[in-house]
N, C-alpha and C positions, 0 to 999 in steps of 0.2 A: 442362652442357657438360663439366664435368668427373667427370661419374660418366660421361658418351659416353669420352671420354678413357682413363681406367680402364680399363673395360669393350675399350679395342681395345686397350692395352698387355696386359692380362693374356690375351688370343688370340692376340695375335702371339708374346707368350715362349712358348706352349704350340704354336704350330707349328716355330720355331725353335728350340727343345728337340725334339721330334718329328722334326723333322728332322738331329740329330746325332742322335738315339738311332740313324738306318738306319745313318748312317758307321760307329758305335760301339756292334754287337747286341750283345757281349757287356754291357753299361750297362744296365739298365731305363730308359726313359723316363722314368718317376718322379723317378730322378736327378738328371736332366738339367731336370727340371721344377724341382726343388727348387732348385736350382744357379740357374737363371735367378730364381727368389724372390728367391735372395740378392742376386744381381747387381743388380735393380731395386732391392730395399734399403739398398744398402751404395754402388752406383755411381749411381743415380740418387734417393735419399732416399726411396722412394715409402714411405707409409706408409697400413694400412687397417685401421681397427678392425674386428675379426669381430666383428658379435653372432649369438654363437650362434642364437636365432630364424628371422634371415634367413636366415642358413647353413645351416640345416636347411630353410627352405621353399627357396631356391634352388636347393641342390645336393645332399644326400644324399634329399629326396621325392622330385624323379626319377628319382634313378641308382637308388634301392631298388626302385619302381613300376618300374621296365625290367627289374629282377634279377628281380621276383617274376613279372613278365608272360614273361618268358624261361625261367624256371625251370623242369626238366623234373618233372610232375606224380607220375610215376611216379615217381620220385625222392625227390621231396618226401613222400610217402607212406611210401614203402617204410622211408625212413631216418628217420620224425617221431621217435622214441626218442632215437638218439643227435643228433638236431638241438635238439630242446627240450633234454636234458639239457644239450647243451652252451649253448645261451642263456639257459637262465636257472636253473639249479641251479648247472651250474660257476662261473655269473658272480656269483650269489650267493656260492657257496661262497669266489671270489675275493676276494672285498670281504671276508668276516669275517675268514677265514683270514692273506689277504695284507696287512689293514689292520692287524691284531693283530702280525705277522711287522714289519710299516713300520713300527711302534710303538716295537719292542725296537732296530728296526735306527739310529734317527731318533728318538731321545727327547724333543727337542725338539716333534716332530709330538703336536699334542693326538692324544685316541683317535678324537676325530669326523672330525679333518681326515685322519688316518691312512684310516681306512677310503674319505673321498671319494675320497682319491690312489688307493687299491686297486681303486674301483667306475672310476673316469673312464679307465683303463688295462685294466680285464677285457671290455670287449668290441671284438673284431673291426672292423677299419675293411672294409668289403666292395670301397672302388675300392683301396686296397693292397695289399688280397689279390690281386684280381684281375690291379692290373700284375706283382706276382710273379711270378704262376703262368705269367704265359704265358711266359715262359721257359724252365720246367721242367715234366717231365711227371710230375705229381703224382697218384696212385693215386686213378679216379672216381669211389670214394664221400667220401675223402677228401677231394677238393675241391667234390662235391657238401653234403658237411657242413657245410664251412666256407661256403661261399655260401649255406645253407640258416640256418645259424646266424645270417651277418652281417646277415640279413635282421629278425633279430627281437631279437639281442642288446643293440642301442642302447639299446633299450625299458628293459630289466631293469637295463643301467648307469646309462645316467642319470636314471634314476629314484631307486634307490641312491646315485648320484651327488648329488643337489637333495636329496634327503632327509638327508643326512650333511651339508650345508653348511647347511641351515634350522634341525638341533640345534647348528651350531655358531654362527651367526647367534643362534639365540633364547636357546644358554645351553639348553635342554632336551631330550629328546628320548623322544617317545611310538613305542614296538613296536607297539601296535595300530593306531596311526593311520598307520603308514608304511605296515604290513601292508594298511590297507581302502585305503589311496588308491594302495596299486600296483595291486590286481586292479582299481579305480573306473576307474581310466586305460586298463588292459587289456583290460578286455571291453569297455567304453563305447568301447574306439579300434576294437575291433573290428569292434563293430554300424554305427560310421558306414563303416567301410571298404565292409564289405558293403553296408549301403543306397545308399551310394553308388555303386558297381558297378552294382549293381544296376538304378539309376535312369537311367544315363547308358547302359548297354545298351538299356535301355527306350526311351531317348530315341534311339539311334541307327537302332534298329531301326524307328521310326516315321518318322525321315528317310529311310533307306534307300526308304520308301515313296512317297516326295514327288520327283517329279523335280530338280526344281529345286534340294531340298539334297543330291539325293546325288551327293554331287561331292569327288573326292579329296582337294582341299586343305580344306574343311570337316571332313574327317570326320580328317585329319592332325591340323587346330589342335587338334580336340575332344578328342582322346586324348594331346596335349599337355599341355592346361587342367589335363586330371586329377587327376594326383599334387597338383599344387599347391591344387587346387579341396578336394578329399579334407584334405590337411594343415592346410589354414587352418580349413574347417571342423571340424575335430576340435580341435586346438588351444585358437582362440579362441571356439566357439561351447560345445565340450561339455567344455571343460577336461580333454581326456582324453588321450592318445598318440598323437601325427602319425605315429609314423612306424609301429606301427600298424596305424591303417586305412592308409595305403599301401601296406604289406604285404600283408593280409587284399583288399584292394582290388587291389592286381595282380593277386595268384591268382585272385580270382573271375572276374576282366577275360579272363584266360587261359581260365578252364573256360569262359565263356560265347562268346568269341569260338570258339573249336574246335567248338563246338556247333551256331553259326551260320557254318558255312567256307564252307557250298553256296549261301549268302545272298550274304556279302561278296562284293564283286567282286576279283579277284583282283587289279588296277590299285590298289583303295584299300589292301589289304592291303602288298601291295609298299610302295608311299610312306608306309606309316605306318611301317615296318619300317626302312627308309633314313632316313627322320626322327630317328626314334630313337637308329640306328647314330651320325648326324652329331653327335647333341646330345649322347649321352650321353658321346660323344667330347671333344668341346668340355669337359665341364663335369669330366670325370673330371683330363683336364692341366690348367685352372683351379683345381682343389682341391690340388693338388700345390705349383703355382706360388705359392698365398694360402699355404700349408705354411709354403715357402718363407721369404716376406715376415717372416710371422707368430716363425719361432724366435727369429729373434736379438731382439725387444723380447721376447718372454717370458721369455729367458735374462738380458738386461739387468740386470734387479733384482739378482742374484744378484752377478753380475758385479762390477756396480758397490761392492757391499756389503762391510763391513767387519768384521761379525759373522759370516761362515760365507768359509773359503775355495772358493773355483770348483774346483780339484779334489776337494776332498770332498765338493761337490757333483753334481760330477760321478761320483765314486764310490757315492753313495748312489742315484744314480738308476741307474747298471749293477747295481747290487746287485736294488736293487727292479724291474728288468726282469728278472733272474735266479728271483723268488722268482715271477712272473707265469708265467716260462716253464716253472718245475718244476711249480708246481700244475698246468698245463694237462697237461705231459706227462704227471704222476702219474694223472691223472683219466679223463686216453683208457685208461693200461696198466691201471687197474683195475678201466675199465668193460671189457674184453677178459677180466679174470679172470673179470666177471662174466656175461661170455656165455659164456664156456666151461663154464662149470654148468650153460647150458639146451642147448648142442652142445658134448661130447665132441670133435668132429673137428674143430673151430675152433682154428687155430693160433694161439699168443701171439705179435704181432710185436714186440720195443721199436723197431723203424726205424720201425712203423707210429707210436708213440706219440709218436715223438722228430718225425717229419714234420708229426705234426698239433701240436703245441709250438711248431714253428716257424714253421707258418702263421697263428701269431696274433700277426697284424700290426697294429699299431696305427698308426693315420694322423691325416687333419685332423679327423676326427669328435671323437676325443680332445680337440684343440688348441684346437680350437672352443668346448670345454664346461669346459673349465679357465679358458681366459682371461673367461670370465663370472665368477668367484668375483667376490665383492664388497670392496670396500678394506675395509670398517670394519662392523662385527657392530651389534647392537641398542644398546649400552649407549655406542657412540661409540668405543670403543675398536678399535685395529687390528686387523684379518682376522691372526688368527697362524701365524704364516710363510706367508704368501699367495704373496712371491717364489721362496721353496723349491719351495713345491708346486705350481707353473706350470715351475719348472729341471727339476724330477726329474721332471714329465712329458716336459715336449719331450725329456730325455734316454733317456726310453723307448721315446718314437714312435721318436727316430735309428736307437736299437739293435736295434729288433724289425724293422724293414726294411735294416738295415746283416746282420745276422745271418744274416734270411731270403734275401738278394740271395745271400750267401756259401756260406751251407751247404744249401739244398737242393738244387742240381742234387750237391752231393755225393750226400745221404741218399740221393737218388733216382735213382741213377745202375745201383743196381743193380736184377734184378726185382724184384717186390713179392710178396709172399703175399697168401694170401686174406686180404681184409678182414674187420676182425669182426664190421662193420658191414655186412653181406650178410648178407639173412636167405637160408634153405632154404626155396624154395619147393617145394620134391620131396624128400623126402626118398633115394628112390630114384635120384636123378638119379647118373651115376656121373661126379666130379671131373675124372679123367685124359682121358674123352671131353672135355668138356668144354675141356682146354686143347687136347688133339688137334686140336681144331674149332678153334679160336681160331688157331692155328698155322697153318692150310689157309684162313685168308681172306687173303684179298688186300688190300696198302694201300690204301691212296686213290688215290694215285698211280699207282700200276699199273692200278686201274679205269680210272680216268680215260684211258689211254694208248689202255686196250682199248675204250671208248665213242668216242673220239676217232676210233680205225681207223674206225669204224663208219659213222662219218660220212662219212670217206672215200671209203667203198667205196661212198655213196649218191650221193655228186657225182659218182665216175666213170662209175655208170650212167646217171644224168642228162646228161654231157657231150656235144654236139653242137656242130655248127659254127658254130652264131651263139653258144653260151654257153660257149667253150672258153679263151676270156681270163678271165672270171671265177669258173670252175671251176679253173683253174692258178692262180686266185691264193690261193683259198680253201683249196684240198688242199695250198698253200706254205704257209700262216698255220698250218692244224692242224699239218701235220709239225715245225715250229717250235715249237710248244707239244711233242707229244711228242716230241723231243729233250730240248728242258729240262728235260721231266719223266722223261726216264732218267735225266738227271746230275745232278737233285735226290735221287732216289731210292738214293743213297748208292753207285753204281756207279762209284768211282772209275775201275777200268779201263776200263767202258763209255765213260765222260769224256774218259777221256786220248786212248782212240781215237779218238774223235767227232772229238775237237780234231786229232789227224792228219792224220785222211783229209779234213778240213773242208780243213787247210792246202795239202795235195796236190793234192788235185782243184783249189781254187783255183789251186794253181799251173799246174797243164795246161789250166784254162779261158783263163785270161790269158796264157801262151802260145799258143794259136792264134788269140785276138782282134790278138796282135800281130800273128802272122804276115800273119792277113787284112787288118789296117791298111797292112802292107807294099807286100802286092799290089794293093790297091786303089791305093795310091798310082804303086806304078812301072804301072799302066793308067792314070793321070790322068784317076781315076773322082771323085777327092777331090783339094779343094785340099791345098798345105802345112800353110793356117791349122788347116782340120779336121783333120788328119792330128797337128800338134802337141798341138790341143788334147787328143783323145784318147785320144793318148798318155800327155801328162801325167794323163789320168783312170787308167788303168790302173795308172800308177807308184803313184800314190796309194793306190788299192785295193790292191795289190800289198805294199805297206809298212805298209797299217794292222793294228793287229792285231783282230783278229773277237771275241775275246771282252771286250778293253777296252771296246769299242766298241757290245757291246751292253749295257752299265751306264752307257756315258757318257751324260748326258745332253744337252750340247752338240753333238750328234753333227748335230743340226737345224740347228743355227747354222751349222757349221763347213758344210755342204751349201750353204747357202742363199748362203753368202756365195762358196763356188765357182761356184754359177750365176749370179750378178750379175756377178762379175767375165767371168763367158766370155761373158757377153752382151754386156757393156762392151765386149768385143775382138770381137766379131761388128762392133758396131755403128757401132766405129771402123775397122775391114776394110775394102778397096775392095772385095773381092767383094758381091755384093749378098747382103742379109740372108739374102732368101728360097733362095740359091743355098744358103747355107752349112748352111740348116735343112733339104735335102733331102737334102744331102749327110751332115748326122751324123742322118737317118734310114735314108739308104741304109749307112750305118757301122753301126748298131744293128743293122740288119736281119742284113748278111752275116756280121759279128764273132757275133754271138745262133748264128745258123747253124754257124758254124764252132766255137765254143765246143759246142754239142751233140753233133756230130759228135766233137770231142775226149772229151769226155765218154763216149758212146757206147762209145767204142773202146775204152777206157780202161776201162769196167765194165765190159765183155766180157770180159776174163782172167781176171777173178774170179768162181767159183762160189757156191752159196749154201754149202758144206759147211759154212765154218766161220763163229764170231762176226765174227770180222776181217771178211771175205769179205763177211757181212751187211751190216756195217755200211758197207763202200765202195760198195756197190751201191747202200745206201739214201741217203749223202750225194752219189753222184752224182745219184742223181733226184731228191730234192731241187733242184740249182744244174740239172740239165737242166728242170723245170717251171718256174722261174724268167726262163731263157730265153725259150723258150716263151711266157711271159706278155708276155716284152719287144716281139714279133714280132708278138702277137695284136693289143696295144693299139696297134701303130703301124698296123694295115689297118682300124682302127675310126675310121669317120667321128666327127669333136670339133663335135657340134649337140647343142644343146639336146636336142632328140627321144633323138637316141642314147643319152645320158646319163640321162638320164630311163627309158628302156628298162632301162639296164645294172642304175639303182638297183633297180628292178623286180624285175629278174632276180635280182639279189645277193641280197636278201632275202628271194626267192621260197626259190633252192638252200640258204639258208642256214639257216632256218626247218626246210624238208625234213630238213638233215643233225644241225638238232639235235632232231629229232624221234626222227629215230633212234638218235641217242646216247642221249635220256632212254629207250627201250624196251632196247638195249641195257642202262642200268642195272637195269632193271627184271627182264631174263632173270638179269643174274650174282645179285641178292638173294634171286630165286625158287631158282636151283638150289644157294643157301648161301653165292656164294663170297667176296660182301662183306656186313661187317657192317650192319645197321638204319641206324648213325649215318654210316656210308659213302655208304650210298646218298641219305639224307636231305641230307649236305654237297653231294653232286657235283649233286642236281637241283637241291639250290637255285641254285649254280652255272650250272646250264644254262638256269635261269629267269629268272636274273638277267640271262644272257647273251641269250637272246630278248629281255626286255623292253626292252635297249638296243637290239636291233639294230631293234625295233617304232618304237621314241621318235624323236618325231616324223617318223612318216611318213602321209601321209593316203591317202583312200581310194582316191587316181590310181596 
């Protein structure tokens, strides 16, 4: 009961962190992750021993098995030099160098324990990395490296890592037997990785065959099971490296599923992909939030202690994140000298070197393998300076993500040069074409606008007079999306306009809905009752403002409780109910009426010549289709049957207009003008978008 307990306290802080991170984008979530750690620590006492073990089979075997199964192959190829370099030579390189360096700096540090603090801090947290990044737009080999790295660096630290704490534990320590038992772990983690691929591919594909098991949420669990099936057996059966076959074990899981796409059904593919998103979601602000929890007892020791002050503690650990951060930088700038010996034309960047220095983010992977060290060594005597060297980590993790949060939308704010890490596959290829080209594709955004038109223009052909309420609703919903997606796309004056002509026309629509209210009334077509209510409907509209409105999210409540109350005054009215509900239909109908007509008029004075001009044209048809929809749905019998038809129909046009959007994408990639990864995003988008609008509907 109380690890159920646990278990929903540390989901709920990772949504309620996630949820200040929207209020507060310029913050990473991570933050706000950690922040809630403290809180549960400091304001509610929680406390949770990490053993490392668990915390490796729980949370970094899936999150790494989703990195390597996402990992783009072509990538991973192209870049294996500077990604192995950077895994496990630089990480190596980091432990001699940086332990030797913590030595002089921290004399009290034996040399074994020196080197553990340098190995437990040289590799990569990869769910750190990753909340960073999405911040800032970090150069794509560059970040392809460091997720290529984080994938495999654990491996090579803490192994280094357990190897420096066994010589400091036994008092001895053997170079050849460290040397046989890293490659024992590394290829032996490898071959289980792959057999293991291997096997459960084999096993799926044989379900695949079986009616009965192949069925989406089966084939979800099983690709779940994985990582962890893979880690345990590598681990505790072949005493080798979980994490691995994980690794080696997602990439093959990747090549073989791609291999087999025409097999999968495209339903299990989907759900195992959304599965993933969910989990790896969950367990990435999980990791952040234990972050959290975890500092302040590992800082404690220190704290508390009377032998070392907490500022020079604190100093020695910025120092020793300082000596972390130069090696790496030094290492990228002079593997750059060292491609520039095999390409001449290969520019030196230091922004490039100084970018990837500070992407090496250290997280709970670290915090996890530190707070293993053990109290008391072979001989009985105390683990020496065990408290230090659990301070002067956590104070590395703060600073490598305090550092990275700050200065790289700096670094990166300006372009990038060519990376050094791009090999020349042509050598004849000529550069300048090259960005030329790059220059002349289109955002996303802008695709997106122009597949969206497309759709458009396929409901209007489809429009007829049984399906013309849900053809104006649908070409409402798209024009809605591409608006937001002009004033996303960085066109402030576009925006400002938008928001003008939105106010304007608004304001000439709800002037002749009054007007019509008026004269329906001096015809005592309507009573008072309706006539006030009404009115008060249009004040309200009238006074809200449109773009608070469409971020608030109350905006449901605040509706809901206006329709309860006008009902309440229907139902307390002497008019009879039924009178009052024809009357604010016949109010809908002729206000709708008269509202378009204003409208009408209104877009008539303006040509297409100019931007303005465009733009009041297309915000009154917009609020004129709108109408339109109001007027169709009130001639639409409310039975079952009809309803039942309309869903029909919606899903029929809908299906249609994203058919044509995906062949739309399909012509702009063919004739160059969006990139590979453009068009990859926006289908998947449109896929996504089909398979909800499919879900749950059946064969009627």
């Amino acid at each position: 009961m109380v690890l159920l307990e646990t278990v929903l306290v540390l989901v709920l802080a990772v949504g309620i962190a996630n949820g200040l991170a929207h209020f507060i984008p310029g913050i990473p979530a991570s933050f706000f992750q950690i922040a809630m750690g403290l809180i549960l620590t400091f304001g509610l006492g929680l406390r949770i021993d990490v053993d490392s073990h668990w915390f490796m089979l729980l949370f970094i075997a899936p999150l790494l098995f989703n990195d390597a199964v996402r990992f783009p192959k072509r990538e991973l190829w192209e870049l294996r030099g500077p990604i192995l370099g950077n895994a496990i030579v630089l990480v190596l390189l980091t432990t001699l160098v940086g332990g030797f360096l913590i030595h002089l700096l921290i004399p009290s540090l034996p040399k074994s324990v020196a080197l553990a603090l340098a190995a437990v801090v040289s590799p990569t947290d990869p769910v750190a990395v990753q909340a960073i990044a999405r911040r800032v737009k970090l150069p794509p080999n560059v970040m392809h490296i460091v997720e290529g790295e984080s994938l495999i660096n654990d491996a090579t630290g803490l192994v280094s890592f357990n190897t420096a704490i066994k010589a400091t534990v036994a008092g001895t320590f053997l170079l050849g037997e460290a040397i046989g038992n890293f490659f024992w772990i590394s290829i032996i983690g490898a071959i289980v990785g792959l057999v293991s691929a291997s096997l459960v591919s084999w096993l799926r594909d044989k379900f695949s065959n079986a009616t009965l098991l192949n069925d989406v949420m089966f084939h979800a669990v099983i690709t779940l099971l994985m990582p962890f099936l893979i880690y345990w057996v590598a681990e505790e059966v072949f005493h080798a490296s979980g994490v691995i076959a994980v690794v080696t074990g997602g990439i093959l899981t990747k090549i073989l599923s791609d291999q087999h796409m025409d097999i999968d059904s495209p339903e299990i593919s989907l759900a195992m992909t959304r599965s993933w998103e969910i989990f790896a979601y969950i367990l990435n602000g999980v990791i952040f939030v234990l972050l959290g929890i975890e500092i302040p007892f590992a800082m404690a020791g220190v704290v508390t202690s009377t032998q070392i002050h907490t500022g020079t503690a604190i100093l020695y650990g910025i120092v020793t994140w300082f000596i972390i951060f130069m090696l790496r930088t030094s290492w990228v700038y002079l593997t750059q000298l060292t491609y520039r010996l095999k390409h001449k034309d290969n520019k030196i960047s230091f922004r490039i070197a100084l970018t990837s220095g500070l992407t090496g983010v250290r997280g709970a992977v670290t915090m996890a393998a530190v707070l293993t060290v053990p109290a008391f060594v072979e001989s009985g005597a105390k683990f020496p300076q065990r408290d230090l060297l659990i301070f002067v980590a956590a104070v590395v993790v703060i600073m490598s993500l305090l550092v990275a949060t700050l200065m790289l939308p700096i670094v990166t704010n300006e372009p990038t040069t060519r990376d050094f890490t791009q090999p020349d596959f042509d050598d004849n290829e000529d550069t300048d074409d090259e960005h030329h080209q790059a220059d002349q594709y289109m955002s996303e955004d802008e695709a997106r606008i122009i597949e969206l038109r497309y759709g458009i223009q396929i409901l209007r052909e489809m429009q007829s007079s049984e399906n013309q309420a849900i053809v104006y609703d649908l070409i409402f919903r798209k024009q809605q999306i591409i608006e937001q997606l002009k004033k996303r796309s960085g066109n402030a004056a576009y925006g400002d306009a938008f928001t003008e002509s939105e106010q304007q026309l608004q304001h000439v629509a709800i002037k002749a809905q009054r007007d019509c209210l008026q004269q329906l009334l001096a015809q005592e077509k309507i009573s008072p009752l309706a006539y006030t209510m009404s009115s008060q409907r249009l004040e309200r509209l009238e006074k809200r403002d449109m773009q608070s409105y469409q971020h608030f999210s109350t905006r449901w409540f605040f509706v809901l409780f206006v329709k309860m109350i006008r009902n309440i005054r229907i139902w307390l009215a002497d008019e009879s109910t039924d009178r009052i509900r024809q009357e604010n239909k016949l109010i809908t109908r002729e206000t709708s009426k008269a509202a378009i007509k204003a409208l009408s008029d209104y877009a008539s004075k303006f040509s297409a010549d100019t931007v303005t001009n465009r733009i009041e044209r297309q915000v009154a048809y917009n609020f004129i289709v709108t109408y339109r929809n109001r007027i169709n749905i009130l001639d639409r019998p409310n039975t079952p049957q009809q309803r039942q038809w309309d869903e029909r129909m919606r899903l029929e046009l809908e299906l249609k207009a994203l058919s044509a959007q995906r062949e739309a994408i399909q012509q702009l990639y063919e004739s160059g003008r969006i990139t590979r990864q453009v068009g990859i995003n926006i289908r998947q988008f449109i896929n996504f978008t089909e398979t909800t609008a499919l879900a749950g509907k059946d064969e009627n």
